[in-house]
LUMDO-749776 format. One record per residue (C-alpha): z, y, x. Coordinates in steps of 0.02 Angstrom, whole numbers, padded with zeros to 5 digits, always signed. Layout:
N
ZYX;...
***
This chain:
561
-02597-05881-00163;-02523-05730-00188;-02607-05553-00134;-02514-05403-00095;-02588-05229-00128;-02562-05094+00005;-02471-04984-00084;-02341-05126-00129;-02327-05163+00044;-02298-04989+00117;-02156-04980+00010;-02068-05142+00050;-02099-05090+00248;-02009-04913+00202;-01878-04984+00104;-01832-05127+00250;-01828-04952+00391;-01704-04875+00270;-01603-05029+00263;-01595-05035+00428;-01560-04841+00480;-01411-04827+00370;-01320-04956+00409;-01135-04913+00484;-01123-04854+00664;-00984-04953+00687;-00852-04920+00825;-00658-04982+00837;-00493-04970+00913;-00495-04782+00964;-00529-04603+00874;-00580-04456+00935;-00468-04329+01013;-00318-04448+01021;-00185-04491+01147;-00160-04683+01190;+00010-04713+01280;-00020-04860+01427;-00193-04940+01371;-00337-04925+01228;-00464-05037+01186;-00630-05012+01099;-00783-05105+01013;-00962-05041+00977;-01018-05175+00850;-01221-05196+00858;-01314-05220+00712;-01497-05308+00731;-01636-05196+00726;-01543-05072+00843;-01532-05035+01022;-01384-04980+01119;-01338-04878+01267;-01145-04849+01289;-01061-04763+01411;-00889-04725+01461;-00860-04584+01579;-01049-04613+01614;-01033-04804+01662;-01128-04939+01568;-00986-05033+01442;-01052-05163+01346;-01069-05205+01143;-00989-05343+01034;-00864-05340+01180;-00679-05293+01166;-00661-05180+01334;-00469-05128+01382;-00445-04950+01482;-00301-04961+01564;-00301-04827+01683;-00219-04645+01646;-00379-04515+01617;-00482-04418+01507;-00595-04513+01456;-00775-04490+01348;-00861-04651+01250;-01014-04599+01226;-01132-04721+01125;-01322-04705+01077;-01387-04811+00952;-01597-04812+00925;-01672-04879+00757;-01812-04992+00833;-01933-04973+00689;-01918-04780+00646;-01853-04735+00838;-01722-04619+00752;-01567-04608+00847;-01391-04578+00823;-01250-04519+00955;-01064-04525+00934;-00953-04454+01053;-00774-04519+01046;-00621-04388+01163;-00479-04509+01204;-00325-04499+01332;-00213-04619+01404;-00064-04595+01466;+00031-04696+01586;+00217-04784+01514;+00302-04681+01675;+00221-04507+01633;+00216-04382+01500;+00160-04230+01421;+00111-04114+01615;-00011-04225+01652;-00081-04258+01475;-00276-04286+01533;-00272-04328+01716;-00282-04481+01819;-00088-04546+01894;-00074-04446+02045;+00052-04457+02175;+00038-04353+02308;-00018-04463+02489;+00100-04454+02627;+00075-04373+02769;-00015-04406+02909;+00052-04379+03085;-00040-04262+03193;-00119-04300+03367;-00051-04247+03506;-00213-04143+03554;-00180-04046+03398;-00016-03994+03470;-00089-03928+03661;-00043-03734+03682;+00101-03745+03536;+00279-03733+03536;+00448-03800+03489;+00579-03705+03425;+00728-03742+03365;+00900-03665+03268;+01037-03757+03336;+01224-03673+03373;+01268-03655+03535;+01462-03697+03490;+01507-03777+03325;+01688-03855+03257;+01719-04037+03254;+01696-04130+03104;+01559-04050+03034;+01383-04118+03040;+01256-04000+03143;+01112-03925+03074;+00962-03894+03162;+00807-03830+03085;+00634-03853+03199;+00478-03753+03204;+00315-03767+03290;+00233-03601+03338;+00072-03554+03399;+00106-03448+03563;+00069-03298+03448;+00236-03354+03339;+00128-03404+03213;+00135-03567+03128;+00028-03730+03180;+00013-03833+03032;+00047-04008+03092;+00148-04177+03072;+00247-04294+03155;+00442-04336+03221;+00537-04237+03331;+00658-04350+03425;+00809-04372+03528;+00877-04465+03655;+01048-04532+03581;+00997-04480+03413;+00910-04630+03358;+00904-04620+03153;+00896-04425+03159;+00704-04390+03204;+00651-04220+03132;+00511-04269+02995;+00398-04102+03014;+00308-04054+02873;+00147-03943+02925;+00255-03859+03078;+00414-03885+02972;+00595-03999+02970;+00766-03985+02995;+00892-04109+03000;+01095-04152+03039;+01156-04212+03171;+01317-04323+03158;+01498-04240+03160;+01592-04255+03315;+01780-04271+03304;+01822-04215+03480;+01780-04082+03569;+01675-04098+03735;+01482-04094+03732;+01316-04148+03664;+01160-04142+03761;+01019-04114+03607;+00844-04170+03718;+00724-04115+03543;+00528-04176+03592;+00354-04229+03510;+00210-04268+03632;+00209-04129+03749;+00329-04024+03670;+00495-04011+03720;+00678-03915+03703;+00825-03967+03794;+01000-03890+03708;+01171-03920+03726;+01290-03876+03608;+01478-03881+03632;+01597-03943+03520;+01759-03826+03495;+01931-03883+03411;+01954-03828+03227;+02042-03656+03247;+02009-03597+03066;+02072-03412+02989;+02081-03447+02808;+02019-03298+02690;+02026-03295+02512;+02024-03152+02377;+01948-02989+02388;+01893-02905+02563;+01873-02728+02536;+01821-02574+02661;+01742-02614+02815;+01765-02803+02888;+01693-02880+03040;+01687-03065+03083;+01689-03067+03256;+01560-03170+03361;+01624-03354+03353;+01736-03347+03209;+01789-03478+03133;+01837-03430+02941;+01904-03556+02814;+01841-03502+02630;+01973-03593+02522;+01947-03494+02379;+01834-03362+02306;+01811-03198+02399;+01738-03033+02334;+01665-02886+02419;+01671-02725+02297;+01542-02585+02301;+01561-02455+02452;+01644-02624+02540;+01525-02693+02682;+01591-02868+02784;+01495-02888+02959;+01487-03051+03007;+01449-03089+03200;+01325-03218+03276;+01412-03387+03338;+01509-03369+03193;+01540-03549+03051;+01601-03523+02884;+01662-03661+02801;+01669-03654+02616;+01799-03781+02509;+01690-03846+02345;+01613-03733+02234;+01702-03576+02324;+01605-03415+02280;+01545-03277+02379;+01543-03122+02253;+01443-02980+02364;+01449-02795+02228;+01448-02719+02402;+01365-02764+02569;+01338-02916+02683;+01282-02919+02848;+01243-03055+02948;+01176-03030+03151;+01145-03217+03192;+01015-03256+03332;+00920-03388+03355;+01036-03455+03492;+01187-03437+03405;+01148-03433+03212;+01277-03391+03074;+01323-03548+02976;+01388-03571+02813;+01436-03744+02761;+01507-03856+02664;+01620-03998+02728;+01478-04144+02714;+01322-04156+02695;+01244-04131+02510;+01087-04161+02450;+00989-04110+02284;+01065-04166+02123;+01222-04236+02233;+01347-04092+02210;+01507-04186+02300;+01569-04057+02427;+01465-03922+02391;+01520-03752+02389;+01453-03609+02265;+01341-03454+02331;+01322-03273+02313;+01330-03209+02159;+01269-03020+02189;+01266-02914+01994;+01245-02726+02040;+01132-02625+02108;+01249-02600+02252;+01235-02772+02292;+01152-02808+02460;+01119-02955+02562;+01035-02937+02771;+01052-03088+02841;+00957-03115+03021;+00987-03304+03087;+01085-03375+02966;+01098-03557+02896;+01157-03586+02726;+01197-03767+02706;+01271-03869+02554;+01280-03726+02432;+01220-03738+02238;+01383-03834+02193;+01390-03782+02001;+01324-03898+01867;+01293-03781+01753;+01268-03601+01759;+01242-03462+01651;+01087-03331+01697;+01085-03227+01546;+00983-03119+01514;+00873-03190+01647;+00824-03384+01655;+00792-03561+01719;+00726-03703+01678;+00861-03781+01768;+01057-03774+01747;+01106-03775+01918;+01195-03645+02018;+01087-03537+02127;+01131-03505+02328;+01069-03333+02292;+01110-03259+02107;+01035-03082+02106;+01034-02969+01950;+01049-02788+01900;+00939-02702+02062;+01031-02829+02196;+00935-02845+02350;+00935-02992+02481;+00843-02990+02644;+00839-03156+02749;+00755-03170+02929;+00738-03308+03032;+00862-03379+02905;+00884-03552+02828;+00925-03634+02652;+00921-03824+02651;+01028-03966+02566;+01053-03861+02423;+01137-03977+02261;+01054-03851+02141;+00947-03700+02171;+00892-03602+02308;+00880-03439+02209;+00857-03347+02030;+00832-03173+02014;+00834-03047+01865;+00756-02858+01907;+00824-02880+02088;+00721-02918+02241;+00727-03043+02367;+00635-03056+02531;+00600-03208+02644;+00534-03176+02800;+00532-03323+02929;+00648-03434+02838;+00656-03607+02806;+00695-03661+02635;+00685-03840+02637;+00778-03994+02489;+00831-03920+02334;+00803-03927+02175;+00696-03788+02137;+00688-03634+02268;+00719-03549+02093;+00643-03413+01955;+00624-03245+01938;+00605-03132+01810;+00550-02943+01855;+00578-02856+02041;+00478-02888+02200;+00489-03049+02297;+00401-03061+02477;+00375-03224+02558;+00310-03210+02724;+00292-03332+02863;+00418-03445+02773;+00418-03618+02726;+00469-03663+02553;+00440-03843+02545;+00529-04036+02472;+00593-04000+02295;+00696-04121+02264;+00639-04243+02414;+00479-04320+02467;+00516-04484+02462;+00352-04534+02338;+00470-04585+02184;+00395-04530+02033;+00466-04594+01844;+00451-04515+01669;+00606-04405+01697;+00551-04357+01871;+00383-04302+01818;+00436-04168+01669;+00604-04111+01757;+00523-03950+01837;+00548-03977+01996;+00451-03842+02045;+00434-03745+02232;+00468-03577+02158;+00410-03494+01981;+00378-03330+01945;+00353-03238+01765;+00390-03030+01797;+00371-02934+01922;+00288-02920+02102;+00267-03092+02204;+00176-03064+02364;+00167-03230+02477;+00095-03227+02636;+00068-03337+02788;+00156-03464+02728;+00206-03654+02675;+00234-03705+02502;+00244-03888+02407;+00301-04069+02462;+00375-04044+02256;+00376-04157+02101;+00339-04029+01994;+00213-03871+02037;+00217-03789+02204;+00191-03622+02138;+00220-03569+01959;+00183-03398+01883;+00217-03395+01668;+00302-03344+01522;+00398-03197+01488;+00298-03011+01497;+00159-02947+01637;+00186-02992+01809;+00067-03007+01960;+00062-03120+02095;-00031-03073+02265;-00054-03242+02373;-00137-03253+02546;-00174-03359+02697;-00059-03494+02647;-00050-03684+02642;+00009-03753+02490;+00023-03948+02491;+00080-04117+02402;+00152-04047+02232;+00143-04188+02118;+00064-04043+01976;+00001-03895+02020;-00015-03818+02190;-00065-03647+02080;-00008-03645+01910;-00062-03460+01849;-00031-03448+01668;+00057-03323+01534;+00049-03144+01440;-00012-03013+01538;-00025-03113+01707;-00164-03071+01857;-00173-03152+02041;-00260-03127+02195;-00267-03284+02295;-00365-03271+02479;-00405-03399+02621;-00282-03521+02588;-00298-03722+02589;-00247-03812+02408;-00244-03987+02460;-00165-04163+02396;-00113-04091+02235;-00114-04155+02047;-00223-03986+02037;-00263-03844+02158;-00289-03693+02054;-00248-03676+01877;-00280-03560+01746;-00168-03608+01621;-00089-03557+01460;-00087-03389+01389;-00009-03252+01264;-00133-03131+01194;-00307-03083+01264;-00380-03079+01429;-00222-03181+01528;-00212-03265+01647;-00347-03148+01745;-00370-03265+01874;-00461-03214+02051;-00474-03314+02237;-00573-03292+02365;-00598-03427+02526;-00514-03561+02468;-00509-03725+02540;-00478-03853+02369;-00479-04056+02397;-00394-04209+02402;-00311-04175+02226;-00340-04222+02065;-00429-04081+02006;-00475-03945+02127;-00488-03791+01988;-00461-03771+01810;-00454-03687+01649;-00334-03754+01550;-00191-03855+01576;-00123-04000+01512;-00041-03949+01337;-00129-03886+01161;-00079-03704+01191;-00187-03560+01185;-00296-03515+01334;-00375-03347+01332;-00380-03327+01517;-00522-03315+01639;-00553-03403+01826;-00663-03311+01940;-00686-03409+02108;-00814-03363+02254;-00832-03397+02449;-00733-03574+02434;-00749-03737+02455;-00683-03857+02331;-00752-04035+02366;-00687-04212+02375;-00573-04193+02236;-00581-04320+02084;-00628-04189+01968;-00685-04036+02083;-00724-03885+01937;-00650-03928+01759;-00644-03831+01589;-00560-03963+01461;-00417-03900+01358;-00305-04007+01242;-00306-03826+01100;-00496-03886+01031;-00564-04035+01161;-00683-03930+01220;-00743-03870+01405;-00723-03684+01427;-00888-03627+01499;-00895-03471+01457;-00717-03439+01555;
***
């Protein structure tokens, strides 16, 4: 028999416990701070003499198990591994992302969203509004009929709900509203006579009738110089580009249709006026109707280059426009090549009331050191309502809203093809009281270029597939106030920056949830963020991720901004 000696045997009990302890902590099949495109898979291999606890994104995952994420996130493995003889433990933290085969690089780090669809309102939440509707009172036959629907508190301001505005006759052309929002075209007739337009939803009702006239067109082409009215009811033929020069001003009456041949130009180095009403609106059209991306038939816009150039339009609809493919903006920019409506550079101006913009092929808008105003319009399917770089745009009581289309469609190309509600980067953006989103891109984007400020307030920005607030850039600072930030990838952002100190990002009384992320520093590239988010007096709940810091620059969380 063989006796051991104590010392012996403290040494061959030391020398098993460092056996054990350094052994591999052994984990496969992802690496830290990587991107996985569709699907990942990992293993934790256990050695004996250990214990494990492993989590991912703080749920129990099992060792000596292949386990397959699938899902598009952010997501943390973190694995603990305890040394059952010395207790010594080791952590490893594994950063990994997937990213769904249909998306890309904008939503690097977030779960597939697509925005829900909306839900139609009761008809309590109606009681005490009212309809109101842009229809002509006469219009030519042949041409579809816009009509572009609003529902007002008694106050005229806007009650934020849903639903279908019908017709009798009209079956197939409901009025989708969107938060108090719609518009739609009714069929051409090709006869005159006329057409009884009964509009209702629950309570609500407008009866209209609108009478069809024969086509007695004046055709106008070339350049209109001095001073030019359009009487009330005109009916002019645009068969070729016009221009107005500077100390030239063209007055065009309410009642009145212009009818534009395909990609016909309005060039405005003078002045514009337009005195629609609500009961007989000014309409510019195009012979069919267009939609976004679907440029057959459509007609140019205004292309206003001098500070001379001005724009007042009061009850006007501008239908069909945007016809260009491509388009040169120089010096400004876009992130899109598509003709603008409205083209303003050089200290050109443009005022719209009560005005509309819809079926666009291409742009709304793009601006470069000019100004534009929207006040009570209705901007509704285009590509992008636009940028602008430098001036002062206003946006008040307006909806600016389906960018291209909500129809829920989302691919790879869809999803990085900027689709956004409108972007800012210079200049002076004050929104107020008013609609933005239903778009597959951001609702609101303010970025690149130099400093530029961006003043938003009691408005409802919904549904934008990324960002209902993207605030990002050199030199940027924003004010947001009691506004709702709902059903979004993410509500608030502050994003990407040049230099120190930008974005400076404040709100106050918000209402964030139902997206993705309710607010955020960072975004979803490896750019620089130097910015800072100050939020107070809000609410930002039932959001999948309600307050995050991540950044894709170093993989860390940004406390300290």
């Amino acid at each position: 028999m063989r006796i051991f000696k104590i010392p012996y045997l403290i040494l061959a009990i030391r020398q098993l416990c460092v056996s054990a302890f350094t052994q591999d902590f052994v984990i496969n099949g992802v690496a830290d701070k990587q991107t996985y495109q569709g699907s990942a898979n990992f293993y934790v291999q256990a050695s004996s003499g250990y214990s494990y606890d492993v989590t991912l994104n703080g749920i129990p995952v099992p060792v000596n198990v292949t386990n397959w994420v699938n899902k598009m996130d952010y997501y943390e493995l973190f694995a603990t591994r305890t040394n059952n003889a010395t207790f010594e433990v080791t952590n490893r933290l594994i950063r990994f992302i997937i990213i769904a085969s249909d998306r890309g690089a904008p939503e690097k780090g977030l779960i597939k969203w697509n925005p829900y669809p909306l839900t139609p309102s009761s008809s309590a939440e109606f009681d005490g509004a009212q309809l109101k509707l842009m229809v002509p009172n006469n219009y030519p036959v042949g041409l579809p009929i816009p009509i572009i629907a609003r529902v007002e508190e008694q106050d005229g301001n806007e009650r934020r709900v849903n639903g279908k505005i019908s017709a009798p006759g009209f079956e197939g052309y409901d009025i989708k509203l969107f938060r108090g929002h719609g518009s739609v075209f009714l069929p051409a007739t090709n006869s005159p006579g006329q057409i009884n337009y009964n509009a209702s939803i629950y309570n609500l009702s407008v009866q209209r009738i609108i009478t069809i006239d024969s086509n007695d067109w004046t055709s106008v082409s070339g350049t209109i110089s001095g001073s030019v009215n359009w009487a009330k009811n005109s009916r002019i033929y645009l068969t070729g580009n016009i221009e107005i020069p500077a100390n030239s001003t063209l007055t065009i009456e309410s009642g009145t249709v212009i009818k534009l041949n395909p990609l016909v130009n309005i060039t405005n180095n003078g002045t514009m006026i337009i005195n629609g009403t609500i009961e007989e609106p000014v309409v510019f059209t195009s012979t069919n109707i267009v939609h976004p991306e679907e440029h057959t038939g459509a007609w140019g816009g205004f292309i206003m280059k001098s500070a001379t150039s001005r724009l007042i339009a009061n009850c006007a609809i501008f239908a069909g426009g945007g016809g260009a493919t491509s388009f040169s903006f120089s010096p400004g920019g876009s992130h899109r090549s598509e003709q603008p409506v409205l083209f303003l550079q050089y200290g050109a101006a443009a005022f719209l009331t009560n005005s509309a913009i819809i079926n666009t092929a291409g742009q709304i808008g793009n601006g470069y050191q000019s100004d534009l105003t929207f006040d009570h319009c209705h901007i509704q399917r285009a590509i992008t309502c636009g940028e602008y770089v430098g001036g002062t745009i206003i946006v008040n009581h307006t909806a600016i809203f389906e960018f291209p289309i909500d129809d829920g469609v989302v691919d790879t190309d869809i999803a990085d093809a900027d689709y956004d509600g409108i972007y800012f980067t210079e200049g002076t953006h004050i929104l107020l009281n008013s609609l933005f989103g239903f778009a597959k891109d951001d609702a609101i984007d303010s970025g690149s270029g130099g400093a530029g400020t961006v003043l938003l307030s009691n408005c409802w920005v919904e549904a934008a597939l990324h960002e209902a607030l993207a605030w990002s850039g050199g030199g940027r600072v924003t004010w947001t106030y009691d506004s709702v930030l709902m059903n979004c990838g993410q509500g608030i952002e502050c994003g990407w920056s040049t230099g120190n100190n930008s974005p400076l990002c404040y709100a106050e009384r918000l209402l964030s949830t139902a997206n993705s992320v309710g607010a955020r520093l960072g975004d979803n590239y490896d750019w620089s963020y130097n910015g800072f988010l100050q939020i107070s007096n809000s609410i930002i709940v039932n959001n999948y991720r309600d307050v995050w810091g991540m950044n894709w620059a170093d993989w860390t969380y940004r406390v300290n901004q």
